[in-house]
C-alpha positions in Angstrom: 16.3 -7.7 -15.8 18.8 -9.9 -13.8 18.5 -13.6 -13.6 17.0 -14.9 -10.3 19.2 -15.6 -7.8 18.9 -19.5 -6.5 20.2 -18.6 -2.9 18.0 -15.1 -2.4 16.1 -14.8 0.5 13.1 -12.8 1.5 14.7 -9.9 2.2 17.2 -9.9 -0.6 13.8 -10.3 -2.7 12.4 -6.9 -0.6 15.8 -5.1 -1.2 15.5 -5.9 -4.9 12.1 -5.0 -5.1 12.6 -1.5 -3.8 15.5 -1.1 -6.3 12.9 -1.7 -9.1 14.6 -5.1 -9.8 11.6 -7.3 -10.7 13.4 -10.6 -9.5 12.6 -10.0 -6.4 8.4 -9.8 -6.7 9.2 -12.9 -8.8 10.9 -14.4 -5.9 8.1 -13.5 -3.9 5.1 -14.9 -6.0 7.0 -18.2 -6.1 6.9 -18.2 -2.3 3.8 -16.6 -1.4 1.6 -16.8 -3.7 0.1 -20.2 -3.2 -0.7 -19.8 0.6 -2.0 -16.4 -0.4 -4.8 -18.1 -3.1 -5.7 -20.5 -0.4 -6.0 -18.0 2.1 -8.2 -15.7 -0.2 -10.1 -19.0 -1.8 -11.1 -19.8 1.9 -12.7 -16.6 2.8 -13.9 -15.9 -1.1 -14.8 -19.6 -2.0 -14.3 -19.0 -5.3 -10.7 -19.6 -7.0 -10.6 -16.8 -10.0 -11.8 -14.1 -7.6 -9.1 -15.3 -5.3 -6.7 -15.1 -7.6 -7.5 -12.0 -9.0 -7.0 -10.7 -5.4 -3.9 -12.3 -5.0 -2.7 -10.4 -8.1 -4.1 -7.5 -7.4 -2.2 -8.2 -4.1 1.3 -8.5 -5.4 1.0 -5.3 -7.8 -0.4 -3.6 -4.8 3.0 -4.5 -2.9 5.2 -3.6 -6.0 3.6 -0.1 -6.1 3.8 0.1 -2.3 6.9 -1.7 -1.1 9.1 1.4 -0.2 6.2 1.4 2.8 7.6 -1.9 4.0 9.9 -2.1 6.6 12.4 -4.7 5.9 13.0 -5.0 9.4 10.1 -6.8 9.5 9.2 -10.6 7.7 7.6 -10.1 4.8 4.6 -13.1 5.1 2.2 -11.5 8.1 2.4 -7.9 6.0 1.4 -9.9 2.8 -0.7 -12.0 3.8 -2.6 -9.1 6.2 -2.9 -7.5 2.6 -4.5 -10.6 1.0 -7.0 -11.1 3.6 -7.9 -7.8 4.3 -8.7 -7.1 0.3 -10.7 -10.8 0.3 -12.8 -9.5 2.6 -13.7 -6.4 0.7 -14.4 -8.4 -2.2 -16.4 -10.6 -0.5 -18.3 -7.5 0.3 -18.4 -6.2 -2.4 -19.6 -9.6 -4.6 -22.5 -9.9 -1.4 -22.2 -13.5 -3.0 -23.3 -16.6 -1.1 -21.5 -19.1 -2.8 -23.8 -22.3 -4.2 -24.2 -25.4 -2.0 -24.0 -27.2 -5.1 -20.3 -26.4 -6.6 -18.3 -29.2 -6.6 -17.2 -29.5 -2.7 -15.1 -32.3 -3.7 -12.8 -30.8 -6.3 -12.7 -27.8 -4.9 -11.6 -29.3 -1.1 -8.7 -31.6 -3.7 -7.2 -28.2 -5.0 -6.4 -27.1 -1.1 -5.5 -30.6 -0.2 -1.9 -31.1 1.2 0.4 -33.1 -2.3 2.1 -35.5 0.8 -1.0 -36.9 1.9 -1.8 -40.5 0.7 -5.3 -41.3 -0.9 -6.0 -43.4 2.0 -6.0 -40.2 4.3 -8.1 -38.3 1.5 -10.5 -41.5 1.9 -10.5 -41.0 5.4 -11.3 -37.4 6.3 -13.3 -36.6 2.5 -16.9 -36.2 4.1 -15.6 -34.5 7.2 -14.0 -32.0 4.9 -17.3 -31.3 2.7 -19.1 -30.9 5.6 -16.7 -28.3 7.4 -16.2 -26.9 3.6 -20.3 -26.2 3.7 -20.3 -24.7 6.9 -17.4 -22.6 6.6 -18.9 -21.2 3.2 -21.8 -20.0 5.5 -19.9 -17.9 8.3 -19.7 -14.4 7.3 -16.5 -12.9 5.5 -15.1 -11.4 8.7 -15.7 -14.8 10.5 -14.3 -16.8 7.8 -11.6 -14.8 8.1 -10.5 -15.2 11.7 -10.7 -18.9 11.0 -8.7 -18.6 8.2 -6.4 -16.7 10.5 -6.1 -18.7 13.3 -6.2 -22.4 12.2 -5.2 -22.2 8.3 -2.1 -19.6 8.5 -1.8 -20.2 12.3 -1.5 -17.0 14.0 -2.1 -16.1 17.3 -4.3 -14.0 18.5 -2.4 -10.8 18.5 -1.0 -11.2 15.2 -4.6 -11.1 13.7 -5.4 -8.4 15.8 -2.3 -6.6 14.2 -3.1 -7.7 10.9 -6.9 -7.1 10.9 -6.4 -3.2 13.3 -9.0 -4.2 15.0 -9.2 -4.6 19.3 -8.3 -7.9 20.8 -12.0 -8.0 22.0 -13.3 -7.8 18.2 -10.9 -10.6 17.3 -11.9 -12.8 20.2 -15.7 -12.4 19.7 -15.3 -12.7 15.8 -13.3 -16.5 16.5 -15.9 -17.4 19.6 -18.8 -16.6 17.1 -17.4 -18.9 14.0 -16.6 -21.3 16.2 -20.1 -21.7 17.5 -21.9 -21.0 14.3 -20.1 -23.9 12.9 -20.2 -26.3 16.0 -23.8 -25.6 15.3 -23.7 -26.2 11.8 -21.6 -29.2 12.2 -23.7 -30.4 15.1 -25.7 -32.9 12.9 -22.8 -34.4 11.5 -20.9 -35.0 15.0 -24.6 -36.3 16.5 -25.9 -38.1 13.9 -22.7 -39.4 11.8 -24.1 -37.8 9.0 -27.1 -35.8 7.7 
């Protein structure tokens, strides 16, 4: 196996990865694979099964890269991977995650290194409370949201990524957005429940 490059790029890493050359899914874990766990862990909410699909992920690319188009950026195809399998597992697990894990640490593990604990301070009960009504949306709407204000993608990237109509995506974002407003709603009224 070759010695990683320093200057290799993303699709330097794809080219390698196609030739068997396993520096180039190690390139692409280092990059990827952090926003991938978050993404998963936001629509999972529950780190070692989001992990696991992460993994899974990556060996499912390795296997699978000569379908890739190198044409194309790498991130969206990944990612649409990683989000698509999260929601099968959250199918699959038909878990509601528990109201009484550890909001806190878990909310710390996605929180940005550059912010200072004075912003944490600041924004820590707004964050539990959006963390507890995220974790009660649906896997599909958890997803959109995930989507659209975590990875930032428009609305017809998720419709590319997800294969589903424009109409499906929009209802799917109007519907989490209101089922948390609602959730949220004593918070924003009332200061705090």
């Amino acid at each position: 196996m070759k010695p990683p490059t320093p200057c290799m790029d993303e699709q330097q890493a794809v080219t390698r990865l196609k030739q068997g050359d396993l520096t180039g899914l190690e390139f692409l874990v280092r990059h990827f694979q952090v926003q991938a766990v978050q993404s998963a862990y936001l629509i999972l909410g529950d780190r070692p099964l989001a992990e696991d699909v992460v993994q899974a992920a990556f060996i499912k690319i390795a296997a699978k890269i000569s379908q890739f188009d190198p044409q194309r950026p790498f991130r969206p195809w990944f990612l649409r991977i990683v989000i698509h399998d999260a929601i099968k597992a959250a199918h699959r697990n038909q878990r509601s995650i528990s109201l009484d894990t550890d909001s806190a640490n878990l909310m710390e593990w996605l929180e940005d290194p550059a912010r200072s604990p004075e912003d944490w301070a600041e924004t820590a009960e707004l964050r539990q409370k959006v963390w507890i009504a995220l974790e009660q949306l649906p896997a599909e709407q958890r997803a959109v949201i995930v989507m659209r204000h975590f990875l930032e993608m428009d609305e017809q990237e998720m419709t590319d990524h997800l294969k589903r109509p424009a109409s499906t995506i929009k209802w799917r974002l109007h519907a989490a957005r209101q089922q948390l407003k609602k959730l949220l709603s004593a918070y924003w009224i009332g200061g705090s429940e």
